[in-house]
DSSP file (Angstrom, degrees, kcal/mol; ACC not computed):
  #  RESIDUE AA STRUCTURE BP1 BP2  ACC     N-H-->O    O-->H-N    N-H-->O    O-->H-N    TCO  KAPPA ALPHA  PHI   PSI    X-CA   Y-CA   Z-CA
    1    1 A X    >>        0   0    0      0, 0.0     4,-2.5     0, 0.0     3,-0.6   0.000 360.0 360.0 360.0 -41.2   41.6  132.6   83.9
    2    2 A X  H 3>  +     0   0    0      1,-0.3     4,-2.6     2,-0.3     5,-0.2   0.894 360.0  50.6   7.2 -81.4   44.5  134.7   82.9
    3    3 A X  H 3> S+     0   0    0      1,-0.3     4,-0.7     2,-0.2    -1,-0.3   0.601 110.1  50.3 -79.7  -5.7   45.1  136.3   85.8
    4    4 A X  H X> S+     0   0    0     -3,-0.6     3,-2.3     2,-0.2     4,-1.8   0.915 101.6  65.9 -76.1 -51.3   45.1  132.9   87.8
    5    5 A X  H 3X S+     0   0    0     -4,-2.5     4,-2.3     1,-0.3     3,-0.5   0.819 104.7  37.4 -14.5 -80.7   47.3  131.9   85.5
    6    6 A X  H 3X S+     0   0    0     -4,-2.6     4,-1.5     1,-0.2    -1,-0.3   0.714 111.7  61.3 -40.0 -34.6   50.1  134.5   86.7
    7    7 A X  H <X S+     0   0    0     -3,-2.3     4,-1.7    -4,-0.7    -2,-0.2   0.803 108.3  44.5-110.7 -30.9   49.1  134.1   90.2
    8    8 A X  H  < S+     0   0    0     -4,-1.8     4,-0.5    -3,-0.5    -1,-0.2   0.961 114.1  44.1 -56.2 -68.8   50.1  130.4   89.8
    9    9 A X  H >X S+     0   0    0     -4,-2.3     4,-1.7     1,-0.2     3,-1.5   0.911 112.8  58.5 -59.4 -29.0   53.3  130.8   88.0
   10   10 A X  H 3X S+     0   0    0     -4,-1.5     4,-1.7     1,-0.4    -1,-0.2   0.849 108.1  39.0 -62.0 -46.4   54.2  133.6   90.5
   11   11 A X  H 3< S+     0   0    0     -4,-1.7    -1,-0.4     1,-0.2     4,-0.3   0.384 117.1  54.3-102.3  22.9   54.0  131.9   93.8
   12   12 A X  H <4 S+     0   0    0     -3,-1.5     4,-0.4    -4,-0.5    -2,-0.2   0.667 103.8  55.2 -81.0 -29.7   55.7  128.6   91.9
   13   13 A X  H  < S+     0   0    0     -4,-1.7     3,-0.4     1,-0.1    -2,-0.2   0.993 121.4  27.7 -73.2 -70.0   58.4  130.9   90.9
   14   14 A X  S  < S+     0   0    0     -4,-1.7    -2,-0.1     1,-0.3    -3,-0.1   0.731 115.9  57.5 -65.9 -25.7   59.0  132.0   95.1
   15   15 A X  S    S+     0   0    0     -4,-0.3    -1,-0.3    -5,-0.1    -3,-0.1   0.970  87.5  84.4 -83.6 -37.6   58.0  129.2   96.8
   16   16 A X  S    S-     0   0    0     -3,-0.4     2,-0.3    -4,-0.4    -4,-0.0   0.139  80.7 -96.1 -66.1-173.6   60.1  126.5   95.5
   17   17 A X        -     0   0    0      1,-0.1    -1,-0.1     2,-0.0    -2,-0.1  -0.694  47.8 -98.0 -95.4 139.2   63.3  125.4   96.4
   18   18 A X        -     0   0    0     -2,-0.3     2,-0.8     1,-0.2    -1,-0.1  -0.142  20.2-126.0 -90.8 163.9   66.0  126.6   94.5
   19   19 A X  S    S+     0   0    0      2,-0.0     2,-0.3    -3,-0.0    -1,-0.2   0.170  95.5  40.1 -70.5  24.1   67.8  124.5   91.5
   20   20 A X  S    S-     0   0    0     -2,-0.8     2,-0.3     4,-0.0    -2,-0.0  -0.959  83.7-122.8-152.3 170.8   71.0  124.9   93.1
   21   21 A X    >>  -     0   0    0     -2,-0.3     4,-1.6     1,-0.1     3,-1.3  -0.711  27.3-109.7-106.3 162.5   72.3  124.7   96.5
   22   22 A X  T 34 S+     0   0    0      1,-0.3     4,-0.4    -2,-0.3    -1,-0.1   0.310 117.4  56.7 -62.3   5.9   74.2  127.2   98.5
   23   23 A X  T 3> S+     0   0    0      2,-0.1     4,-1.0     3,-0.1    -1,-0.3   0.811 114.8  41.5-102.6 -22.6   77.4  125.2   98.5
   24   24 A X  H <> S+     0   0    0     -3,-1.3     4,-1.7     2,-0.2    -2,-0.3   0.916 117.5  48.3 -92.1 -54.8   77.2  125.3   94.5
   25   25 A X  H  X S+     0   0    0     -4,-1.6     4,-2.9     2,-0.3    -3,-0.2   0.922 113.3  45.9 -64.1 -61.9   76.1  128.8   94.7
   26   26 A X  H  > S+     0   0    0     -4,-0.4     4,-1.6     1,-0.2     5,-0.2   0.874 114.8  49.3 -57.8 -36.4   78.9  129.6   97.0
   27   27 A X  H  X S+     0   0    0     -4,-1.0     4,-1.4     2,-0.2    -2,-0.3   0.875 108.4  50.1 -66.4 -51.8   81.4  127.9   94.9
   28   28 A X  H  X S+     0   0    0     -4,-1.7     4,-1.2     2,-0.2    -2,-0.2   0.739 104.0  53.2 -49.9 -54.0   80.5  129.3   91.9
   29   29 A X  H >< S+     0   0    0     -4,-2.9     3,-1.8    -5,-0.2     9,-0.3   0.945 109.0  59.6 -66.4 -70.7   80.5  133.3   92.9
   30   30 A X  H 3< S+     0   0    0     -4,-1.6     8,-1.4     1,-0.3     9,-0.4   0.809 105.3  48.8 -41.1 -43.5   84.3  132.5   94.2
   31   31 A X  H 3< S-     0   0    0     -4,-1.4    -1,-0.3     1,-0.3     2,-0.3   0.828 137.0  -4.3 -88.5 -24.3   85.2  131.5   91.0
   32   32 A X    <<  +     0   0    0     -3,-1.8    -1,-0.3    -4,-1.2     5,-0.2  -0.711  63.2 168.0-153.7 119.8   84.1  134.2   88.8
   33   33 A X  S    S-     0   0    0      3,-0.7     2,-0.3    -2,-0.3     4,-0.1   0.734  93.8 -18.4-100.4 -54.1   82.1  136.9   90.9
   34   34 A X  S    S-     0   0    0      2,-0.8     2,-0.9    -5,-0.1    -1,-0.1  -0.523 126.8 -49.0-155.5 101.6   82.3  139.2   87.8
   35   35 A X  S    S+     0   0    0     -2,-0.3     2,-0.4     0, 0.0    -4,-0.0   0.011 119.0  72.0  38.2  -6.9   84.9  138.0   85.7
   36   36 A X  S    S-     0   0    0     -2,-0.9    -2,-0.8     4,-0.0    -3,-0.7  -0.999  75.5-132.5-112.5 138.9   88.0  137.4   87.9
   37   37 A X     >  -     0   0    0     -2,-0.4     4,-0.5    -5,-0.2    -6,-0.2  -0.548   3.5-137.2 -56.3 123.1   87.8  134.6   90.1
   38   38 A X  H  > S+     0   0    0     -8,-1.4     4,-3.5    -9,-0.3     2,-1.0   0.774 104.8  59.8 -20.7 -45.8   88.8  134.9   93.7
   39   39 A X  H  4 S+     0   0    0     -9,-0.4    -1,-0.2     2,-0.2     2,-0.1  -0.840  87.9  77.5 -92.6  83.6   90.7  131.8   93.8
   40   40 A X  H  4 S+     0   0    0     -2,-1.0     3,-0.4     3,-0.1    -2,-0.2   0.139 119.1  13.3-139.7 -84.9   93.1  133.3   90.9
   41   41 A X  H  < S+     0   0    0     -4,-0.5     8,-0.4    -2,-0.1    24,-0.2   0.476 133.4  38.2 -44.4 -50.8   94.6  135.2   93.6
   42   42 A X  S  X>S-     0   0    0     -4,-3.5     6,-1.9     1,-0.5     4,-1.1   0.085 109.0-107.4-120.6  17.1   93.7  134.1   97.3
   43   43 A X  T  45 -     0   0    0     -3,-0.4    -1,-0.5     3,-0.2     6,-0.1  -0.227  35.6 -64.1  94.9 163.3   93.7  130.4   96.5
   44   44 A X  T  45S+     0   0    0      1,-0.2    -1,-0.2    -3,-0.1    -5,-0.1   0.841 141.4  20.8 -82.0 -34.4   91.2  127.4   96.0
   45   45 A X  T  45S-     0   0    0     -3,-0.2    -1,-0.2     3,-0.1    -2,-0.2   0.240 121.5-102.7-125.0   9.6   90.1  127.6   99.6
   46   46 A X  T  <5S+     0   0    0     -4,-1.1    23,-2.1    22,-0.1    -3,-0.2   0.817  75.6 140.5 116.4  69.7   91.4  131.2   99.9
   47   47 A X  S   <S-     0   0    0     -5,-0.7    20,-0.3     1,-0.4    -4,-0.2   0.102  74.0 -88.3-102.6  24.4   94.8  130.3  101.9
   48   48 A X        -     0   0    0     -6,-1.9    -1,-0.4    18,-0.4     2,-0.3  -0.122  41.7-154.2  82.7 142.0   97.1  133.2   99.8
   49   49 A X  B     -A   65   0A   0     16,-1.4    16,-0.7    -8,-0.4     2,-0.2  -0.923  15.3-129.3-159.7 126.4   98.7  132.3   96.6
   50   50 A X        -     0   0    0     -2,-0.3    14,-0.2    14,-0.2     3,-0.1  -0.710  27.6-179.7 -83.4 154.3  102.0  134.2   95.3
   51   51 A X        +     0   0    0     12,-0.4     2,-0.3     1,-0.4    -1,-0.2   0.673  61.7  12.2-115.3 -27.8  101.0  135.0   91.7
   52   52 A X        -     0   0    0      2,-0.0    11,-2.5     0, 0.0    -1,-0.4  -0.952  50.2-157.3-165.6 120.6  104.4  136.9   90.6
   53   53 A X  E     +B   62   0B   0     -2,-0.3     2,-0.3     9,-0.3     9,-0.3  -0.868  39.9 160.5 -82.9 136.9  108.4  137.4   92.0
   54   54 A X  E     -B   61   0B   0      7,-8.3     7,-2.4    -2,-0.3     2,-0.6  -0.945  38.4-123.1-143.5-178.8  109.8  140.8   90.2
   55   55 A X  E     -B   60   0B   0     -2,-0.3     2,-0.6     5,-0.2     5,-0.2  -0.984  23.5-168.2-129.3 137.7  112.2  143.1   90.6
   56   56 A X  E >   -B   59   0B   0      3,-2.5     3,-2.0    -2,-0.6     4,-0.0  -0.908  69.0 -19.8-106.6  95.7  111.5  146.5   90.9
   57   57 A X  T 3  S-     0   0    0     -2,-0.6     3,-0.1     1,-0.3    -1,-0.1   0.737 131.1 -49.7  60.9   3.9  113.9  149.4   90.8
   58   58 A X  T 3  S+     0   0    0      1,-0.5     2,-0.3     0, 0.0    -1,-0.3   0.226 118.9 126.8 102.9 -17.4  116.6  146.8   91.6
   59   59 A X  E <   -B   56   0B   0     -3,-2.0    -3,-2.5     1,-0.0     2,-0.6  -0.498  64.5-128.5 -39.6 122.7  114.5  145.7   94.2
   60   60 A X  E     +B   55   0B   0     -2,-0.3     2,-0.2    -5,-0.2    -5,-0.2  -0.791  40.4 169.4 -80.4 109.3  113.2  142.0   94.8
   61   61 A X  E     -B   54   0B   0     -7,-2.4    -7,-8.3    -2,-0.6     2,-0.4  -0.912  22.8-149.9-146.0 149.4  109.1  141.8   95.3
   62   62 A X  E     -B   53   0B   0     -9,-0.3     2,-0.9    -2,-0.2    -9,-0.3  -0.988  13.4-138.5 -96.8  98.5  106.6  139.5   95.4
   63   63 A X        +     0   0    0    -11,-2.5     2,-0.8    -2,-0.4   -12,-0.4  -0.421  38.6 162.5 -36.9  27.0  103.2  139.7   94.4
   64   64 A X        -     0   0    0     -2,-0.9   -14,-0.2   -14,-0.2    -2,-0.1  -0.770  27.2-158.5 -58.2  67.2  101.3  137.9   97.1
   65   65 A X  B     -A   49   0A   0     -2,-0.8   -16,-1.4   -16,-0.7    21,-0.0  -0.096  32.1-117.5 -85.5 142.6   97.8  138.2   97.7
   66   66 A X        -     0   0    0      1,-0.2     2,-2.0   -18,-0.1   -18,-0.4  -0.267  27.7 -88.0 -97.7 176.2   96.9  137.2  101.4
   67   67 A X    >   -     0   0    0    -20,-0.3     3,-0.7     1,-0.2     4,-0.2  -0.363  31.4-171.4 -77.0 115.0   94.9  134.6  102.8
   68   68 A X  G >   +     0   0    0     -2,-2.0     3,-0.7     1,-0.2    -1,-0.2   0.740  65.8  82.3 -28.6 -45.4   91.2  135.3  103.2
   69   69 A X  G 3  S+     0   0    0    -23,-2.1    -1,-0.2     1,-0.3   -22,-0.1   0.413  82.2  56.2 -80.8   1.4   90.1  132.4  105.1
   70   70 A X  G <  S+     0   0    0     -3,-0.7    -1,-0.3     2,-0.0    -2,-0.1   0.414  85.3 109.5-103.4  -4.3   91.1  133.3  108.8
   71   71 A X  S <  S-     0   0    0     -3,-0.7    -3,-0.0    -4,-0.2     0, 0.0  -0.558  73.1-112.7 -91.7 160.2   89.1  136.6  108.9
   72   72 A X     >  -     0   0    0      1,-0.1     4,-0.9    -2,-0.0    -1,-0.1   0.280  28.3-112.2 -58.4 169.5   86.3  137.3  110.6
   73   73 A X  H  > S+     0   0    0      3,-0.1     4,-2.6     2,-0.1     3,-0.2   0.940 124.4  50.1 -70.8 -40.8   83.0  137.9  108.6
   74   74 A X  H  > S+     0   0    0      1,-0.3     4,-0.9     2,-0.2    -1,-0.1   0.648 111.7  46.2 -74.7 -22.6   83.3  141.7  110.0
   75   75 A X  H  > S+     0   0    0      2,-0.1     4,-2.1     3,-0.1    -1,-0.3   0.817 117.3  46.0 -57.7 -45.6   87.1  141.8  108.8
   76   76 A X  H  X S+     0   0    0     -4,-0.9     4,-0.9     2,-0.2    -2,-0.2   0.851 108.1  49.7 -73.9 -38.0   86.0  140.2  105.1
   77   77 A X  H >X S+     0   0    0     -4,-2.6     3,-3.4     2,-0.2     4,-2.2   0.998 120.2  50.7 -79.4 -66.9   82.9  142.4  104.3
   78   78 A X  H 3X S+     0   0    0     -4,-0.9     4,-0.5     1,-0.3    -2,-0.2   0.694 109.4  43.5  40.3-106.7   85.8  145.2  105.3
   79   79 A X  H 3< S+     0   0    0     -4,-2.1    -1,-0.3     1,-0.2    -2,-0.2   0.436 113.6  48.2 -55.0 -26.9   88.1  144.3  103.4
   80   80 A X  H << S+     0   0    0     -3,-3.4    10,-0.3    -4,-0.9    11,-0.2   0.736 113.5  53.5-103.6 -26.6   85.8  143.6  100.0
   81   81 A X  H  < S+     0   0    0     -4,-2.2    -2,-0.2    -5,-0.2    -3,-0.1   0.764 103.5  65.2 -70.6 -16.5   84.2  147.2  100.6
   82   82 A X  S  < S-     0   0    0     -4,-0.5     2,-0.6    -5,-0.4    -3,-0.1  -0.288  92.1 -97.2 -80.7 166.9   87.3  148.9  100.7
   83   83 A X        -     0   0    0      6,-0.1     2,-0.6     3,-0.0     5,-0.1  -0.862  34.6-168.3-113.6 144.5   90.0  149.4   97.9
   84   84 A X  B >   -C   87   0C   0     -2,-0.6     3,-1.5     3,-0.6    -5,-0.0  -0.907  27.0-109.9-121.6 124.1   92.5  147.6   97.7
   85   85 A X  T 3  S+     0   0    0     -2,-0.6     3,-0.1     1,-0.3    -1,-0.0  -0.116 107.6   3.7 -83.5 145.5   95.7  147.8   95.8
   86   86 A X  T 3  S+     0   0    0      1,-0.1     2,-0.8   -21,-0.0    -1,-0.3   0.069 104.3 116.0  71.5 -18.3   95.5  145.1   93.3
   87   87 A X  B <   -C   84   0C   0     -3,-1.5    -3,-0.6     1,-0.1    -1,-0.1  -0.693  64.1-126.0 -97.2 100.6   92.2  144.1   94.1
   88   88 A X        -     0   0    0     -2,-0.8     2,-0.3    -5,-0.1    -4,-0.2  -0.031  26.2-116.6 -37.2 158.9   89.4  144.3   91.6
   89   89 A X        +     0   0    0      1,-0.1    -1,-0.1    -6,-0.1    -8,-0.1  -0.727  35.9 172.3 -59.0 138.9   85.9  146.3   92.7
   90   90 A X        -     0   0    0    -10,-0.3    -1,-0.1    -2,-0.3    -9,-0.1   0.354  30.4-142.0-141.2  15.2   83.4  144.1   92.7
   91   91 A X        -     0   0    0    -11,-0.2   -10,-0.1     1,-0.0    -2,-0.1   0.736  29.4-167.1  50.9  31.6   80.3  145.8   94.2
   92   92 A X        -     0   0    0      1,-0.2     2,-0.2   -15,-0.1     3,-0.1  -0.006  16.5-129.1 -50.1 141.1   79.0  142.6   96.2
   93   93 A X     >  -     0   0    0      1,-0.1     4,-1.5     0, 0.0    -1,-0.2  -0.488  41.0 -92.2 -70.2 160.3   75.3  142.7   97.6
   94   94 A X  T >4 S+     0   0    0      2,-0.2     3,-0.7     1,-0.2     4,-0.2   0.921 129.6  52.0 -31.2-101.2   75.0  141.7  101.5
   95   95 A X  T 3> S+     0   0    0      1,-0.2     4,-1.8     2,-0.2    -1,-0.2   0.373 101.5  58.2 -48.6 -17.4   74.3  137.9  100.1
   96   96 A X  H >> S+     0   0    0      1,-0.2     4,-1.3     2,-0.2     3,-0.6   0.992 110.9  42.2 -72.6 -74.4   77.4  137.7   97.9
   97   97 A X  H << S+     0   0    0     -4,-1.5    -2,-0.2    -3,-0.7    -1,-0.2   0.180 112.4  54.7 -45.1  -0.9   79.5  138.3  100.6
   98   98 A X  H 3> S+     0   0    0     -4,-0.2     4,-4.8    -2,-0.2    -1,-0.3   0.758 105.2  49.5 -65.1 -55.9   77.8  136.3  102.6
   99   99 A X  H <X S+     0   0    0     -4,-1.8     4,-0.5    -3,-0.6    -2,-0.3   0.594 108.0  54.7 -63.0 -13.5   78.0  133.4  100.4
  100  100 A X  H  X S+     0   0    0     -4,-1.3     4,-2.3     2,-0.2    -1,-0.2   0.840 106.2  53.6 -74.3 -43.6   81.9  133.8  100.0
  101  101 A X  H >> S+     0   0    0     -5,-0.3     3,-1.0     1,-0.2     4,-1.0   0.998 113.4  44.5 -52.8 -53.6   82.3  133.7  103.6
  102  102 A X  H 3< S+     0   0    0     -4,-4.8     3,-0.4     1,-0.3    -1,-0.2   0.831 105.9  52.8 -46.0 -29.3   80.5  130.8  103.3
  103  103 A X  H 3< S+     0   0    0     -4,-0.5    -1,-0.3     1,-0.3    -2,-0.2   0.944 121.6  36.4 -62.8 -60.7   82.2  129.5  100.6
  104  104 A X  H << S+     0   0    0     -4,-2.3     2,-0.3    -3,-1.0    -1,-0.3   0.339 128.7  33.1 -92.4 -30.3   85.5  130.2  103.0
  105  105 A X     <  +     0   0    0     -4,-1.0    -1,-0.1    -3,-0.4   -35,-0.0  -0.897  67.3 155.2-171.1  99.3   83.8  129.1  106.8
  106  106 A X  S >> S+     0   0    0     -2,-0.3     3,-1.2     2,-0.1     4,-0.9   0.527  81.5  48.9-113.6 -46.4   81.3  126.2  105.2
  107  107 A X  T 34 S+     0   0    0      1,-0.3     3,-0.4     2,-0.2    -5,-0.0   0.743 102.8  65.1 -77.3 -11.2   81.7  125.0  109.1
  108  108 A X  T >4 S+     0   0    0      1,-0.2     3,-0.6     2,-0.1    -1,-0.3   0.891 110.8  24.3  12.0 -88.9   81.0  128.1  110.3
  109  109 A X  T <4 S+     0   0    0     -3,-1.2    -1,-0.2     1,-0.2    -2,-0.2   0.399 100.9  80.6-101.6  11.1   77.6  128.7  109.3
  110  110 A X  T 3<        0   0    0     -4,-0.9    -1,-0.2    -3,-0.4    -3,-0.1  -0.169 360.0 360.0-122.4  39.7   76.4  124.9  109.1
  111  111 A X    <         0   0    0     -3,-0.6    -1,-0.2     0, 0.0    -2,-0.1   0.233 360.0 360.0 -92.2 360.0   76.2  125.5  113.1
């Protein structure tokens, strides 16, 4: 009885559908993927956002993180494996970086 038990909850846990949807999902990692948000930096919809003018050595500079949202998938996955100056690590799986592109391309992939 036991052991049906488990075998019940088990394929209730995989089969069903899950309690949020990929746009919420997608929405959610951009905004804190592991404790800084994307959109802090590259914007709500990831078009680039200046975060800081400073001057530097007597130099005038800008802090400008660029937009995201025109690149390719093969540019973004890239671009998030690499390092990047200013730019947190954040050690994405495959499906996190899927789902930001999504996040970024919702017409894209709802082709």
């Amino acid at each position: 009885m036991r052991q049906l038990f488990l075998l019940l909850i088990f394929t209730s846990l995989f089969s069903a559908e899950s309690f949020i949807t990929q746009e919420e999902y997608a929405w959610q990692l951009y905004h804190n993927p592991r404790g800084i948000g994307c959109y802090l930096c590259h914007g709500e919809r990831g078009e680039g956002k200046l975060i800081a003018d400073y001057i530097h050595k007597g130099e005038k500079k800008a802090f400008h993180p660029p937009a995201i949202n025109s690149l390719s998938y093969e540019q973004f996955s890239q671009a998030l494996k690499r390092r990047n100056k200013g730019m947190p690590r954040y050690f994405l799986t495959i499906d996190e970086m899927h789902a930001l592109y999504y996040y970024l391309h919702p017409e894209k992939e709802k082709k």
